[in-house]
C-alpha positions in Angstrom: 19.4 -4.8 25.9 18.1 -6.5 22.6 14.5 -5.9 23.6 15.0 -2.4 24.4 17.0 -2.0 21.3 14.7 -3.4 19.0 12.0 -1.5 20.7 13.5 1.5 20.0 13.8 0.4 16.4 10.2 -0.2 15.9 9.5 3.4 17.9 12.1 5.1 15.2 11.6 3.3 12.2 8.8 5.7 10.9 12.2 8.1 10.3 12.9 5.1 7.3 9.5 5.4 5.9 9.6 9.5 5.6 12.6 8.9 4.2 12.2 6.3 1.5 8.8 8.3 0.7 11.1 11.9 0.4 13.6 9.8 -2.3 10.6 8.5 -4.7 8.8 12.1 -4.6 12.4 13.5 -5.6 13.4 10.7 -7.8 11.9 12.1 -11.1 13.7 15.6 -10.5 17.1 13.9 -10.1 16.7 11.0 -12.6 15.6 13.8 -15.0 18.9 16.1 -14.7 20.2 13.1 -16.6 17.7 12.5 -19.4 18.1 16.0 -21.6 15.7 16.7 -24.5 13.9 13.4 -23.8 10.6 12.9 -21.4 9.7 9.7 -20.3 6.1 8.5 -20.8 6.7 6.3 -17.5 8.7 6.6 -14.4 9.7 3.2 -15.7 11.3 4.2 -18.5 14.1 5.3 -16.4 15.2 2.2 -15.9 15.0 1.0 -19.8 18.3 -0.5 -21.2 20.2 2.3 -23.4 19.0 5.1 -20.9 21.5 6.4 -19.1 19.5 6.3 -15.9 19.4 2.7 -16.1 21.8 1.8 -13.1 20.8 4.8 -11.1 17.7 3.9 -11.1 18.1 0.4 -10.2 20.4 1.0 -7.8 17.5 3.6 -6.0 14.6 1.3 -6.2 16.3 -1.4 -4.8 17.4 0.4 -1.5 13.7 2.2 -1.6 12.0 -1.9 -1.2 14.2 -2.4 1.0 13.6 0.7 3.5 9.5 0.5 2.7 9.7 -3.1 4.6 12.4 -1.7 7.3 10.1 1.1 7.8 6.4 -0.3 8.4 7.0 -1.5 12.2 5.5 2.1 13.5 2.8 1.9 11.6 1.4 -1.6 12.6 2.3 -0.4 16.6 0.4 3.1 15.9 -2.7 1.1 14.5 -2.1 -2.1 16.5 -4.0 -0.7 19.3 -6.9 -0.1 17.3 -7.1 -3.8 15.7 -4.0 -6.1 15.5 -5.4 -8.2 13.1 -5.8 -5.4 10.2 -2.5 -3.4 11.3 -1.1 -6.5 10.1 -2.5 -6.5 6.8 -2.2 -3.0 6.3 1.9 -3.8 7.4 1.6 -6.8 4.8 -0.1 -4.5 2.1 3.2 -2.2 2.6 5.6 -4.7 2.1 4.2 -5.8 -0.7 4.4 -2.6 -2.2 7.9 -2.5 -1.1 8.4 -5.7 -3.1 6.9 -5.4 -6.5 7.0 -1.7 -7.6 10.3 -1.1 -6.0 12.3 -4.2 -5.9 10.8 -5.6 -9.1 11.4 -2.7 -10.8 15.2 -3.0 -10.2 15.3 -6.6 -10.5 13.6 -6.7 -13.9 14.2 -4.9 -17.0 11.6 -2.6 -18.5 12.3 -2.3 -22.5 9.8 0.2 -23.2 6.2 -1.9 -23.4 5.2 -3.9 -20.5 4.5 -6.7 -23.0 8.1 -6.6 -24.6 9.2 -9.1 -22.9 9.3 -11.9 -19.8 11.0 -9.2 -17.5 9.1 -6.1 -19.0 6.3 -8.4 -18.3 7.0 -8.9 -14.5 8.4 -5.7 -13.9 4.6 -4.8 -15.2 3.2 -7.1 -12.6 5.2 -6.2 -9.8 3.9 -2.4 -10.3 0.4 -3.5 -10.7 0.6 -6.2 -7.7 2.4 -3.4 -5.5 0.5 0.0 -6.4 -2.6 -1.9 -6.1 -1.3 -3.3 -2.5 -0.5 0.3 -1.4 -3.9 1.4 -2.4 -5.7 -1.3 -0.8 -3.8 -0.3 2.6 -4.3 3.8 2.3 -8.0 2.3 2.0 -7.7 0.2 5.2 -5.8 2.7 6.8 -8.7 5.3 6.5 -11.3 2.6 7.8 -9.2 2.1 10.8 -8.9 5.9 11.3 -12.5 6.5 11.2 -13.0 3.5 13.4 -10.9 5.7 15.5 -12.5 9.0 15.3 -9.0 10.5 13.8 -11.7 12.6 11.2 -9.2 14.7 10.4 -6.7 12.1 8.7 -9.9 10.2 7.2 -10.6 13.4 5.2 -7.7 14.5 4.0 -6.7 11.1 3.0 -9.7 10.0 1.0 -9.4 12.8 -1.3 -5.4 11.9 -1.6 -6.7 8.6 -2.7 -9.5 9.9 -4.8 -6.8 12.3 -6.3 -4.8 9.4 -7.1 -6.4 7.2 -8.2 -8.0 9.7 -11.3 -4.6 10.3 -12.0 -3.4 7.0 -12.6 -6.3 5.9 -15.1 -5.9 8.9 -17.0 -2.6 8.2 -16.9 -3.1 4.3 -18.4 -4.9 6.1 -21.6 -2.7 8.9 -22.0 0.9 7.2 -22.4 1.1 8.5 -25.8 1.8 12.4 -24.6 4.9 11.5 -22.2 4.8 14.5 -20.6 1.3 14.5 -19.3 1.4 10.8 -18.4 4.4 11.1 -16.6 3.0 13.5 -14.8 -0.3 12.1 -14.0 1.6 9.2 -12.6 3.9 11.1 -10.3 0.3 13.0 -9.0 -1.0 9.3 -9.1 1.9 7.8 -7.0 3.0 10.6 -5.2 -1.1 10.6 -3.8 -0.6 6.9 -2.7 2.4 8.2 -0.5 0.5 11.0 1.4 -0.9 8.9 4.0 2.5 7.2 5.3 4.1 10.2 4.8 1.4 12.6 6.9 0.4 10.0 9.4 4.3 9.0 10.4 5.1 12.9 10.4 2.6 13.6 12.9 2.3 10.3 14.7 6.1 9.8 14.8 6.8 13.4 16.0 4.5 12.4 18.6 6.3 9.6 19.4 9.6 11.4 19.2 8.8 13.8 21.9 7.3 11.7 23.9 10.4 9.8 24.4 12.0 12.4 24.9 9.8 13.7 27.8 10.1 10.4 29.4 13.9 10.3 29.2 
């Protein structure tokens, strides 16, 4: 009865992933109905004491690290098949992600600079460490795709990442215009997202109905 429930778990738990990835693509749009008259130069800045998205945002990023490393079991038994040993990397690489953008982000302060302060400075860290993570793993991800002939997915996701990662350096040099940096880094992050979000959409429906069939 455990086996089977945890199995069915691991079958379901891409349904955490699209939805964890659906909450940080909406997140500015909400977080912003509460910050009038201002823009942020970083998605960060959300969470900066005096802003009265502070707890909000804590609050979301926390349960966001949490269901990135409840939702990464599909993903390493959908590319497990095709090598164990990198679908656990690529799992690890997720976690990570999981960890420092999200949960560092609501476990440390950001007061405006990244260099403020000890917390502005891990919260910085945990960002870096975790985008960088998720990057690293879209990139594995598309060898392991092309390694099995999945061309469609390789193409589409190497632009994503191409796409992404543009945005985000532009996005390093431009922090003095809030409104374009903040965008850049929602095309930037929201790029990095594609590939979980797209591979567990079509993958897990998969999955889905095939349970279904056999049931």
């Amino acid at each position: 009865m455990i086996k089977k429930s945890v199995q069915l778990y691991i079958n379901f738990s891409f349904i955490l992933m699209i939805i964890v990835i659906c909450r940080e693509i909406s997140l500015p749009a909400i977080l912003g109905v509460f910050t009038t008259n201002r823009h942020v130069a970083l998605l960060s800045d959300f969470g900066a004491p005096g802003m009265p998205t502070r707890n909000l945002f804590k609050h979301w990023e926390f349960i966001d690290g949490i269901l990135f490393v409840l939702g990464i079991p599909f993903y390493y038994q959908y590319l497990k098949p095709i090598s164990n040993k990198y679908a656990k990397l690529f799992a690890v690489l997720v976690i990570i992600y999981g960890i420092g953008d999200c949960l560092f982000s609501a476990l440390f302060d950001y007061s405006g600079s990244y260099f403020a302060n000890w917390h502005s400075g891990l919260h910085a860290f945990g960002s870096l460490v975790g985008c960088s993570a998720l990057f690293i793993a879209n990139c594995l991800l598309i060898l392991l795709l092309l390694f099995d002939n999945q061309l469609h997915f390789v193409k589409l996701f190497v632009g994503t990442q191409l796409i992404s990662m543009v945005a985000c350096i532009f996005c390093l040099f431009l922090e003095s215009y809030p409104l374009v940096a903040s965008s850049l880094q929602i095309i930037g992050l929201d790029g990095l997202y594609i590939p979980l979000l797209v591979l567990g959409l079509s993958a897990g429906i998969k999955n889905l109905r095939l349970c279904v069939l056999i049931d």
